[in-house]
Structures are given as structure tokens and as C-alpha cells.
C-alpha positions as CSV (number, residue, x, y, z in Angstrom):
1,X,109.6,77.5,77.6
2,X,109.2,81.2,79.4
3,X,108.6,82.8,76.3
4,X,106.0,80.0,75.0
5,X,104.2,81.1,78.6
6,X,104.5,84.8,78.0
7,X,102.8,83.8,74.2
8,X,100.4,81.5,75.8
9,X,98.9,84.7,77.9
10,X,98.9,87.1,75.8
11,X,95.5,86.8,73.5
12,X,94.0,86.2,76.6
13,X,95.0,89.5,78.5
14,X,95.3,91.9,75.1
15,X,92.5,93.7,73.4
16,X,95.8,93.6,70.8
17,X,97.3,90.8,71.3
18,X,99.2,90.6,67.5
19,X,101.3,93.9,68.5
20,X,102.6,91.9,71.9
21,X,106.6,91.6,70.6
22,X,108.8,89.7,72.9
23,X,112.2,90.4,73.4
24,X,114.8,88.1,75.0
25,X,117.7,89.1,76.2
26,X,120.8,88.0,78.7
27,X,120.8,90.0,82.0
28,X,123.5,90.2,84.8
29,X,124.4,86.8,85.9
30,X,123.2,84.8,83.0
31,X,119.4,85.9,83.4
32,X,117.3,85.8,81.1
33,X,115.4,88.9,80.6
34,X,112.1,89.0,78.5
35,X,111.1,92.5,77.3
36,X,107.4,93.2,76.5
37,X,106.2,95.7,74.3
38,X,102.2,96.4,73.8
39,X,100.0,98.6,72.2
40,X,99.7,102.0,74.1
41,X,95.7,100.9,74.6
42,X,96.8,97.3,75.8
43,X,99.6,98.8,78.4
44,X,96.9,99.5,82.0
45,X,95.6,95.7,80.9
46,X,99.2,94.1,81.1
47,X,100.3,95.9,84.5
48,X,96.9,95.3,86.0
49,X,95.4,97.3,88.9
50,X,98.6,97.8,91.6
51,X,100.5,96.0,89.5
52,X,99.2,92.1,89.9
53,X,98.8,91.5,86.6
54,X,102.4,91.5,85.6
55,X,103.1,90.3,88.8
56,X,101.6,86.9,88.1
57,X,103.2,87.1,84.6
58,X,106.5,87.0,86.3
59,X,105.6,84.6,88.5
60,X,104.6,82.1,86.0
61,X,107.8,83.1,84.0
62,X,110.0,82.7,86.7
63,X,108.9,79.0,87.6
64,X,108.4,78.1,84.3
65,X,112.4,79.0,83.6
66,X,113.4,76.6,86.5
67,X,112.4,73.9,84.9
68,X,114.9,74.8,82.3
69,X,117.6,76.0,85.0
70,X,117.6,79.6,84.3
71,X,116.7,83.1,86.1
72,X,114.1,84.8,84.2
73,X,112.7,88.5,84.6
74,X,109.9,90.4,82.7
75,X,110.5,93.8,82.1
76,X,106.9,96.0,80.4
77,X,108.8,98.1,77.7
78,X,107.2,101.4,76.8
């Protein structure tokens, strides 16, 4: 469901939004860890001005994976 989210956003955020890769992995403590890699142009639009873009991303990703029980965390990849 968190990584159907994370999908959902993307063409709307991305001037690029067919290089957004998504990577999930398992964290400490059973989390699950989504890793976002961009294009190079695309990476100021995904963090946002002080951050509140991918602020709001995590937000969304984190209640989204409670519905399904888990601990989720978005990591921006270079």
C-alpha cells in the first residue's frame, strides 16, 4: 500500500517522473524502508523548500503503512 502511495505522487511532483525507482527494504526492527532514487534535475522538487516536501511524503507513507501494521521510512537516495 506505501509504495502504491509513493507511485501515486510521483508524476505529480517529477518533471521525470519514469526515472522515480523505488526501493523497498527491511530496516531495524522490522521497518520497512522505501529508498527513492530521481533524476539529478527532479531531486530540489522531491525534498521541497526546507524539506516539506518529503516531509509530507513520509507522512503519507507512514499512515498509509499502519493500516497494514508496519513502520515505514523514506529515505531520498542520491
Amino acid at each position: 500500500m506505501t509504495r502504491r502511495v509513493v507511485e501515486y505522487l510521483g508524476p505529480w511532483l517529477l518533471d521525470h517522473p519514469d526515472r522515480l525507482e523505488i526501493h523497498e527494504t527491511e530496516g531495524e526492527r522490522g521497518a520497512t524502508v522505501l529508498e527513492l532514487t530521481v533524476d539529478p534535475e527532479d531531486m530540489g522538487k522531491i525534498i521541497g523548500k526546507r524539506g516539506r516536501i518529503i516531509r509530507s511524503i513520509r507522512s503519507l507513507a507512514r499512515a498509509a503503512g499502519q493500516t497494514d501494521g508496519n513502520t515505514v521510512l523514506v529515505e531520498v537516495v542520491d
